[in-house]
C-alpha positions as CSV (number, residue, x, y, z in Angstrom):
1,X,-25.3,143.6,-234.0
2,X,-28.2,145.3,-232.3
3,X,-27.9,147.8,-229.8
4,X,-28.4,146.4,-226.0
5,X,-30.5,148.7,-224.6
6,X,-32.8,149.9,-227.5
7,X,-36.3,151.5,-227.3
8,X,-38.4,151.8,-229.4
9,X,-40.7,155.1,-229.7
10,X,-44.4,154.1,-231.3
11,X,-46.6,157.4,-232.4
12,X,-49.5,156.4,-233.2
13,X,-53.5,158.0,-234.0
14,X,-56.1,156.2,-235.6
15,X,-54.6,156.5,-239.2
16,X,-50.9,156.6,-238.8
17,X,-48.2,154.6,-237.0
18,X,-44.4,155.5,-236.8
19,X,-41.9,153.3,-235.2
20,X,-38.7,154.6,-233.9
21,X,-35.6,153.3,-232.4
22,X,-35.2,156.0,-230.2
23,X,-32.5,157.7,-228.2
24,X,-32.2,161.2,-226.4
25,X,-30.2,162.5,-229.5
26,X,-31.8,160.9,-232.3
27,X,-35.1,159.5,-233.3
28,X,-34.9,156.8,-236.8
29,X,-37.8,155.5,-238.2
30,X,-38.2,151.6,-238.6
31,X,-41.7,151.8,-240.2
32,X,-44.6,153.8,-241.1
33,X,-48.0,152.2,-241.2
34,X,-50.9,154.0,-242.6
35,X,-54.8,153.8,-242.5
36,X,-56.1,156.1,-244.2
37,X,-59.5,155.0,-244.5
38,X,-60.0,155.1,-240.8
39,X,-60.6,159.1,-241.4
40,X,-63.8,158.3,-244.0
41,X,-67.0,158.9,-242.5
42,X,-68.9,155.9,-241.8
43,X,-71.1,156.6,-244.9
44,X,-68.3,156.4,-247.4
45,X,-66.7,152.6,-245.9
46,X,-70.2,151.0,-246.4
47,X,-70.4,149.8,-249.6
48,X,-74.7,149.6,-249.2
49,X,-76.0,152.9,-247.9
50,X,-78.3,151.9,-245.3
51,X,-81.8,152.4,-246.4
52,X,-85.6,151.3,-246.4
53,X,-86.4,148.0,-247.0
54,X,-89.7,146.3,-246.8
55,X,-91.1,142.9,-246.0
56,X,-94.2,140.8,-244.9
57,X,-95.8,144.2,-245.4
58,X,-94.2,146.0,-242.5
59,X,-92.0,149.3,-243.4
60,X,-89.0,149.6,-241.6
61,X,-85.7,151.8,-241.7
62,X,-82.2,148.9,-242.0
63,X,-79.7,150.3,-239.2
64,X,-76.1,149.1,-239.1
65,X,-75.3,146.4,-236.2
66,X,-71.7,148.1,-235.8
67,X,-70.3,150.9,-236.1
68,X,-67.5,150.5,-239.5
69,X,-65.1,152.6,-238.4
70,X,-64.8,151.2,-235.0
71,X,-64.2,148.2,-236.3
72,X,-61.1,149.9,-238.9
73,X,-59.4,151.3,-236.3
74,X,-59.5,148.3,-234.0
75,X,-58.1,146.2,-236.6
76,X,-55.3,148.6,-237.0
77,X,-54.8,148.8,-233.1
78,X,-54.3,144.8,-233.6
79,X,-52.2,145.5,-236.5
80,X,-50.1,147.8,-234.2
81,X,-49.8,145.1,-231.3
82,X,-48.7,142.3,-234.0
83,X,-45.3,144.6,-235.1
84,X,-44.9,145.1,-231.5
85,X,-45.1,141.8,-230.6
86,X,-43.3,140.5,-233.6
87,X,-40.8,142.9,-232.5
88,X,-40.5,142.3,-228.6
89,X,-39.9,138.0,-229.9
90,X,-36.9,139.3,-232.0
91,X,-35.2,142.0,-229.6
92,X,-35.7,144.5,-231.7
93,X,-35.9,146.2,-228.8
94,X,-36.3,146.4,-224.4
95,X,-37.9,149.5,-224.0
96,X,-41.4,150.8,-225.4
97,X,-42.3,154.3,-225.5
98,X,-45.7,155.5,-226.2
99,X,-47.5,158.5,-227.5
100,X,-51.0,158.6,-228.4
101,X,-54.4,159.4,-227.1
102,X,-55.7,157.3,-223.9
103,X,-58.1,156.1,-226.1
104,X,-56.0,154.3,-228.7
105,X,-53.6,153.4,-226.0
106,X,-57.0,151.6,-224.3
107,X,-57.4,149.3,-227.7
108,X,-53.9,149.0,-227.7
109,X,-53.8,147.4,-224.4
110,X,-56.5,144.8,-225.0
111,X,-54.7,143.7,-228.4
112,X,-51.0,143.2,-227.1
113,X,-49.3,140.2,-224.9
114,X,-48.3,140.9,-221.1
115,X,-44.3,140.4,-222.4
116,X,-45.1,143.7,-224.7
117,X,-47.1,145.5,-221.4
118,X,-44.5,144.9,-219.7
119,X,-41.5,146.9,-221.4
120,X,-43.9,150.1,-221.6
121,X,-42.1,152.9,-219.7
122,X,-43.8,155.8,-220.4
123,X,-47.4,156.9,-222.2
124,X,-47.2,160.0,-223.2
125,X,-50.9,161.0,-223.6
126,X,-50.7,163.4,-226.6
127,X,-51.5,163.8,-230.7
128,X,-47.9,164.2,-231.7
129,X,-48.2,162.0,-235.0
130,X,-48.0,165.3,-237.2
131,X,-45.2,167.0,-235.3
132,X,-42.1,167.1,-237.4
133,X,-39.2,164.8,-235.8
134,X,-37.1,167.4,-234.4
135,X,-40.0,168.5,-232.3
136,X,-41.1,165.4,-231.6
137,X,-37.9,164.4,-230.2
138,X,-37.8,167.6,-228.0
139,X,-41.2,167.0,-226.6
140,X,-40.8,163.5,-225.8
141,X,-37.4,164.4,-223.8
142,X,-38.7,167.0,-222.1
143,X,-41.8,164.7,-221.1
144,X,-39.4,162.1,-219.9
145,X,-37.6,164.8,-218.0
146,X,-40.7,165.1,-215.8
147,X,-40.3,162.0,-214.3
């Protein structure tokens, strides 16, 4: 039987995801997703260099229409909003916690449903995907503390 009033903590960045079912004690990971590819300059996740080409006689220089790794870590900002959304459908939890940069929370926001909006509590704008757990559960308390 799952806990009535769960929430769930989501660290993300760009390349990595963890999901937590959190409490003010304890922090256990429910999944780990990881991209990565996203760090790769844009250079290494073409799989054509952009280069000359020519045609009819006129010399030009090819330039990419969109930007690659844009478009990687959108699709892993849609990625993210699926599990939560998945998630939200089957209770897996009330409550959303989340810490990442306002940037990725931004993509985040155009990807996931108003149900899933709607349980956010708290964004915690920081980078703390790195920070071992123990820490990690300190500093999100103490930021919920300010409140």
């Amino acid at each position: 039987m799952k806990s009535q009033h769960l929430t769930w903590l989501v660290v993300f960045d760009s390349t990595i995801c963890r999901i937590y079912d959190y409490s003010k004690n304890s922090l256990a990971l429910v999944k780990q997703i990881e991209h990565t590819e996203n760090k790769l300059k844009d250079i290494e996740l073409t799989s054509d260099k952009p280069g000359r080409y020519q045609s009819s006689g006129a010399h030009g220089a090819y330039s990419q229409e969109s930007d690659p790794k844009a478009i990687r870590i959108e699709r892993f900002s849609k990625e993210i909003a699926k599990i939560l959304e998945h998630g939200h459908a089957v209770n897996d939890y009330e409550k959303l916690i989340l810490v990442c940069s306002p940037a990725m929370h931004g993509l985040l926001l155009k990807d996931i449903n108003k149900q899933v909006e709607n349980v956010i509590i708290r964004v915690i704008p920081k980078d703390l995907v790195h920070v071992p757990e123990a820490d990690l559960l300190n500093d999100v308390n103490n930021e919920l503390k300010r409140d």
